[in-house]
ZALUMFI-260647 format. One record per residue: residue in three letters; x, y, z of N, C-alpha, C in turn. Coordinates in nm, 2 decimals, decimal comma, padded with zeros to 4 digits. Atoms other than C-alpha are relative to their C-alpha. Layout:
BEGIN
   resn     n_c1     n_c2     n_c3    ca_c1    ca_c2    ca_c3     c_c1     c_c2     c_c3
    ALA        X        Y        Z        X        Y        Z        X        Y        Z
...
***
This chain:
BEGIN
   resn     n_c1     n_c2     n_c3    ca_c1    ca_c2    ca_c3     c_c1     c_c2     c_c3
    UNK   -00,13   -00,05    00,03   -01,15   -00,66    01,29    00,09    00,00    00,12
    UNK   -00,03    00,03   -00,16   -01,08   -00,62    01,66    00,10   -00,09    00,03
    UNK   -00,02    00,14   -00,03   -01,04   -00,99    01,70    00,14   -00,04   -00,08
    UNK   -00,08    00,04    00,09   -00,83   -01,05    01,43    00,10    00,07   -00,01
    UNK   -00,10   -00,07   -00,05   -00,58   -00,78    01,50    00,07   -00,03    00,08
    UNK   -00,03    00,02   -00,15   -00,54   -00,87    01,86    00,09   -00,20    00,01
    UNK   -00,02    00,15    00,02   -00,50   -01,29    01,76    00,16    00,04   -00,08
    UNK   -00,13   -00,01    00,10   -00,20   -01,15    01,50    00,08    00,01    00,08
    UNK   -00,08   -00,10   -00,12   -00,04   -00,92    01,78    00,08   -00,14    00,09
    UNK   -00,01    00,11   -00,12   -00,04   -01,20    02,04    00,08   -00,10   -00,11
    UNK   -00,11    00,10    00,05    00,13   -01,47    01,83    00,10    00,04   -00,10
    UNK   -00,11   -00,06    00,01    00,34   -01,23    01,65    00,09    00,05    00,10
    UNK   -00,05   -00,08   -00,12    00,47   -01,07    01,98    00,08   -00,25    00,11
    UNK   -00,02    00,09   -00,04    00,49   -01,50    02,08    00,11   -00,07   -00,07
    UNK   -00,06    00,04    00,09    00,66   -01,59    01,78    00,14    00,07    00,04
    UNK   -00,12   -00,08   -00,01    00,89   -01,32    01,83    00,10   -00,06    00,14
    UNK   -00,07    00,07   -00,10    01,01   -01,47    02,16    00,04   -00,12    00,01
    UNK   -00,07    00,12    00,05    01,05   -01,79    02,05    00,13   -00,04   -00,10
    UNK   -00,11   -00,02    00,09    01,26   -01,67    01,77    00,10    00,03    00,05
    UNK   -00,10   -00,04   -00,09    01,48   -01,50    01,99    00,07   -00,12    00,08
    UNK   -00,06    00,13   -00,07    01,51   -01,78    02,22    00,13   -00,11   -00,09
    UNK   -00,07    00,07    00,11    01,58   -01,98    01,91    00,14    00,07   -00,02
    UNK   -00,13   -00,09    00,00    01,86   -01,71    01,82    00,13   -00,04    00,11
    UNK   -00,07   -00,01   -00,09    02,00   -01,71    02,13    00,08   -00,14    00,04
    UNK   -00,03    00,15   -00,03    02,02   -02,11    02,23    00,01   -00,06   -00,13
    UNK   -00,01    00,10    00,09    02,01   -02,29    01,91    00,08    00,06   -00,13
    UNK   -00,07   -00,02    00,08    02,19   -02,06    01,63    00,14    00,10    00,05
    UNK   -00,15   -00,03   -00,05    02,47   -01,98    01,83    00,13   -00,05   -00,04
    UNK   -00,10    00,15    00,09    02,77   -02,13    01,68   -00,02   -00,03   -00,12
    UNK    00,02    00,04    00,18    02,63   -02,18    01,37   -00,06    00,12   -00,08
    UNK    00,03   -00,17    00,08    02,56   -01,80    01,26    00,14    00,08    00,04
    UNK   -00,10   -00,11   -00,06    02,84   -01,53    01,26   -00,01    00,07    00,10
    UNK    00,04   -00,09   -00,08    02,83   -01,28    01,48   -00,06    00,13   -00,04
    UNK    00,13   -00,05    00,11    02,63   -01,09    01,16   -00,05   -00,01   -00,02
    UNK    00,16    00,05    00,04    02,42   -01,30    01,08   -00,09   -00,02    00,11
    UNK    00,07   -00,01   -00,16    02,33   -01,33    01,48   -00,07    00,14   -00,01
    UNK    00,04   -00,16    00,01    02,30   -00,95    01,44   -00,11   -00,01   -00,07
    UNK    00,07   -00,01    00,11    02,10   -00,97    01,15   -00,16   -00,05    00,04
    UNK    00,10    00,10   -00,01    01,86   -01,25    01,27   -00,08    00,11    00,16
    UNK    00,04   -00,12   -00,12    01,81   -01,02    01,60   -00,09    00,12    00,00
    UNK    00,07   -00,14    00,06    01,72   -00,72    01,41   -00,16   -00,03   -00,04
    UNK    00,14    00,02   -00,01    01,43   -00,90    01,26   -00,12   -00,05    00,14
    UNK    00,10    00,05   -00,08    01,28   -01,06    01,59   -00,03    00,15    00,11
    UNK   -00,03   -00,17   -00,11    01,38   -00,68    01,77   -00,16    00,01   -00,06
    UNK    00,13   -00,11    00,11    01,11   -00,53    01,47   -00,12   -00,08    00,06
    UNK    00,12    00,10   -00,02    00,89   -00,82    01,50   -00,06    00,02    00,12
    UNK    00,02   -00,09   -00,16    00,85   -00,73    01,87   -00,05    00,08    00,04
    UNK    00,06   -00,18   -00,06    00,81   -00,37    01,86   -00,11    00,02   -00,03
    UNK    00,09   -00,03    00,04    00,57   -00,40    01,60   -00,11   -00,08    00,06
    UNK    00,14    00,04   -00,08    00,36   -00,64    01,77   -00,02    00,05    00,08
    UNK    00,04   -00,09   -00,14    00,33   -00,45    02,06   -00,08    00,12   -00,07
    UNK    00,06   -00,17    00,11    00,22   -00,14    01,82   -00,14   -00,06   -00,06
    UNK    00,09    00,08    00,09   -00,03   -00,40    01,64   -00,09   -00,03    00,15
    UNK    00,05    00,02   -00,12   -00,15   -00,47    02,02   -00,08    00,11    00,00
    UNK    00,04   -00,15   -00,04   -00,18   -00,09    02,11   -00,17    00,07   -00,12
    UNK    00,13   -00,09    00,10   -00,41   -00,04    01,76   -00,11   -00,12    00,01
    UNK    00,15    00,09   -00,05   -00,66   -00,32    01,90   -00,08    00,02    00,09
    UNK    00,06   -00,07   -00,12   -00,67   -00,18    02,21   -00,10    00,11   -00,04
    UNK    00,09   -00,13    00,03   -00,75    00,15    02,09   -00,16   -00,06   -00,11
    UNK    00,11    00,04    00,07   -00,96   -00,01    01,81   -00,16   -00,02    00,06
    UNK    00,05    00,00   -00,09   -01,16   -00,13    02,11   -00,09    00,09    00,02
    UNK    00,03   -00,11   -00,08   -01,23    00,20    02,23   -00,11    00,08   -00,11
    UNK    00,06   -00,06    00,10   -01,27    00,38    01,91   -00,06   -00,07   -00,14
    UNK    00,04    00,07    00,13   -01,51    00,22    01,65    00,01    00,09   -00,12
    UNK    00,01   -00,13    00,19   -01,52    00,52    01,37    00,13    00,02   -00,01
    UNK   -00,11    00,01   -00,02   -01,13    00,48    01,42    00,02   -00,07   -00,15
    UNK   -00,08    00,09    00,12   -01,01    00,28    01,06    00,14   -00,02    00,04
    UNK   -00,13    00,06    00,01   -00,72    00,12    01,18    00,07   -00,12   -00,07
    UNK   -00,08    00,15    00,14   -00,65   -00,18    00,88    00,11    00,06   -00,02
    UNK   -00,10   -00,09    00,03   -00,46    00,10    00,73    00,13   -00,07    00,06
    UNK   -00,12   -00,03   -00,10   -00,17    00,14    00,98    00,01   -00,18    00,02
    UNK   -00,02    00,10    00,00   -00,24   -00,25    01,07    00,07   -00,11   -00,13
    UNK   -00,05    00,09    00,10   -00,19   -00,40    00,71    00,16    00,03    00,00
    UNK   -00,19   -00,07    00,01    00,16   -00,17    00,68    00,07   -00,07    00,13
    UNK   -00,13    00,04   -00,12    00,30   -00,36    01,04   -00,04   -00,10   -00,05
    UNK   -00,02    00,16    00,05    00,18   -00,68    00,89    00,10   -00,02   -00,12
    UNK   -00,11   -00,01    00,09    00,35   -00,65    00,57    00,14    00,01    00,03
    UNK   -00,13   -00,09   -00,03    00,61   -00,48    00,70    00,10   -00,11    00,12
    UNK   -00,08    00,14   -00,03    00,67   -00,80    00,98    00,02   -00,16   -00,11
    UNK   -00,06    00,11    00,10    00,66   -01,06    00,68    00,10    00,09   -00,12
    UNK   -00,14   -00,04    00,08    00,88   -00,86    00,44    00,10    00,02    00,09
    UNK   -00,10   -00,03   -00,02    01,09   -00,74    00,64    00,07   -00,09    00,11
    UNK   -00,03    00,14   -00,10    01,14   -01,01    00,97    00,01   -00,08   -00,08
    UNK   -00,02    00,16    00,07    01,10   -01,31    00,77    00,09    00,00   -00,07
    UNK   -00,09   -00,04    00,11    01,32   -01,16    00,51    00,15    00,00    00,04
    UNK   -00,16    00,03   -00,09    01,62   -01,12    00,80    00,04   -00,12    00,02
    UNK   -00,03    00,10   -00,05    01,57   -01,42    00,93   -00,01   -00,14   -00,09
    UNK   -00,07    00,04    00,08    01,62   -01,62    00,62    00,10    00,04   -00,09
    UNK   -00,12   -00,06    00,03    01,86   -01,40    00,50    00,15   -00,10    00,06
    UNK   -00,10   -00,01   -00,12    02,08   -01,48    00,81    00,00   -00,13   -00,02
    UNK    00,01    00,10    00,00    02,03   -01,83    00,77    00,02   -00,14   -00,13
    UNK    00,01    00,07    00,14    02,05   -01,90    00,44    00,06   -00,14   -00,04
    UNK   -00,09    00,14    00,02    02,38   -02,14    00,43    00,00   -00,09    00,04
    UNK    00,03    00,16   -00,06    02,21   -02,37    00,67   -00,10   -00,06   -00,02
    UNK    00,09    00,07    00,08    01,96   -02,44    00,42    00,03    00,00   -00,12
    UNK   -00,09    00,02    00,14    02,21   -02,47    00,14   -00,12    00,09   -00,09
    UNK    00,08   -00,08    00,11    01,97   -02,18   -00,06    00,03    00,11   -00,02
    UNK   -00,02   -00,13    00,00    02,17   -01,94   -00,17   -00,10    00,08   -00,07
    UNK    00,14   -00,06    00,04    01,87   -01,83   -00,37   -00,05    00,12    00,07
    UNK    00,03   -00,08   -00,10    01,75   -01,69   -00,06    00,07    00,18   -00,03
    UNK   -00,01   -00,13   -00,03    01,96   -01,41   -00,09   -00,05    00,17   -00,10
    UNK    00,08   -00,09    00,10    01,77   -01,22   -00,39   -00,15    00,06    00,15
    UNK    00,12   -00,01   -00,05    01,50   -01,20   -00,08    00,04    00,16    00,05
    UNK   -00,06   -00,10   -00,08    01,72   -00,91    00,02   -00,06    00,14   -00,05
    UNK    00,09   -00,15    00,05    01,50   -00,64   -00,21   -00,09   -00,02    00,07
    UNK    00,13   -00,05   -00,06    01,23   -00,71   -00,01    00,02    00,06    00,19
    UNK   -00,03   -00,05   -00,16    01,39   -00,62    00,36   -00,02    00,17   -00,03
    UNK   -00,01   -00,16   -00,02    01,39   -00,22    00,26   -00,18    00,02    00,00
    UNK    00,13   -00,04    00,02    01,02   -00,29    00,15   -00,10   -00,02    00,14
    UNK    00,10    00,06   -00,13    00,90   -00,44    00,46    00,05    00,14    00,12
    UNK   -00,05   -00,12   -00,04    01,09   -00,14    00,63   -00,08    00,13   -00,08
    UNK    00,10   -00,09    00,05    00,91    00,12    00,44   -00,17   -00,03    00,05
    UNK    00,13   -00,01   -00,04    00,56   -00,03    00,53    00,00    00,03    00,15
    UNK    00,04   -00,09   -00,14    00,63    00,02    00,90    00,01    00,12   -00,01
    UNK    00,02   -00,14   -00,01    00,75    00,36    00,85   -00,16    00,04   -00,01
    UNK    00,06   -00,07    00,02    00,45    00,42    00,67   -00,10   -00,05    00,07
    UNK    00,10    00,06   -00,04    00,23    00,22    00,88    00,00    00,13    00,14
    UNK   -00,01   -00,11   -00,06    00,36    00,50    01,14   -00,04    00,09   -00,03
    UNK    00,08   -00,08    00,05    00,26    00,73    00,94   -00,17    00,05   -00,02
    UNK    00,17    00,01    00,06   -00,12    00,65    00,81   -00,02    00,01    00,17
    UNK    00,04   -00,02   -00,14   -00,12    00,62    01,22   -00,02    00,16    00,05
    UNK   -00,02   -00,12   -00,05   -00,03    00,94    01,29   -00,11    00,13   -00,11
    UNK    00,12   -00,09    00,10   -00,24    01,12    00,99   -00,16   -00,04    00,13
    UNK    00,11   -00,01   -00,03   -00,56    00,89    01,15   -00,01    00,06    00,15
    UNK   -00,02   -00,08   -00,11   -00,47    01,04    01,52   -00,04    00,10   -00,03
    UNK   -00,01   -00,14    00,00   -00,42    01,38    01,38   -00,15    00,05   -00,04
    UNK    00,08    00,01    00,04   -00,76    01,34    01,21   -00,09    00,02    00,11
    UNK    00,14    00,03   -00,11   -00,95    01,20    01,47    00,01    00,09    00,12
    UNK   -00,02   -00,08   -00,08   -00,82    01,41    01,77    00,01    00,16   -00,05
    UNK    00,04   -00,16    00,05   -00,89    01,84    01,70    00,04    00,05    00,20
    UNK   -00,03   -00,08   -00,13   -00,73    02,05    01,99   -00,10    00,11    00,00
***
């Protein structure tokens, strides 16, 4: 479980920098200054949460009687609905698919699983730790 948490982390947290780069250098000029926004938003999340998806490997590490899938599946979900979801959104007209933009119910969903993925974290914390 470990392993496979930690391999996500690291090339979501890699991906995410590349996206950005991409953002930054190559859909410059050819995004609004919205859809820049937009596309940002997703690689910001994608970011944070990898670093969060890092943190519950580490710990995982530490603590085996820990169940962190939980909290892990909700930032993975939560980076493919809701990142991938921006960042075709934002992009849409330079892949002639307006289609795409029906994907836009799934950006609140992929938002809801991090919340709750912060959540189910904070329950197995409150759980596992007793003052």
């Amino acid at each position: 479980m470990v392993k496979k948490v930690l391999v996500f982390a690291v090339i979501s947290a890699a991906s995410a920098v590349v996206l950005g780069a991409f953002a930054a250098h190559g859909l410059e000029g050819k995004l609004s200054a919205d859809q820049l926004s937009t596309f940002q938003t997703g690689v910001r999340y994608q970011f944070i949460h990898a670093l969060a998806i890092l943190g519950l490997g580490a710990i995982g590490m530490n603590q085996k009687d820990l169940n962190l899938m939980p909290p892990y599946r909700l930032f993975e979900f939560g980076t493919y609905l809701f990142s991938l979801s921006l960042y075709l959104l934002s992009t849409r007209h330079l892949m002639n698919a307006d289609w795409i933009e029906h994907l836009a119910y799934l950006t609140p969903i992929g938002g809801l699983c991090f919340v709750g993925g912060w959540l189910v974290f904070l329950f197995k914390i409150v759980l596992k730790i007793r003052d």
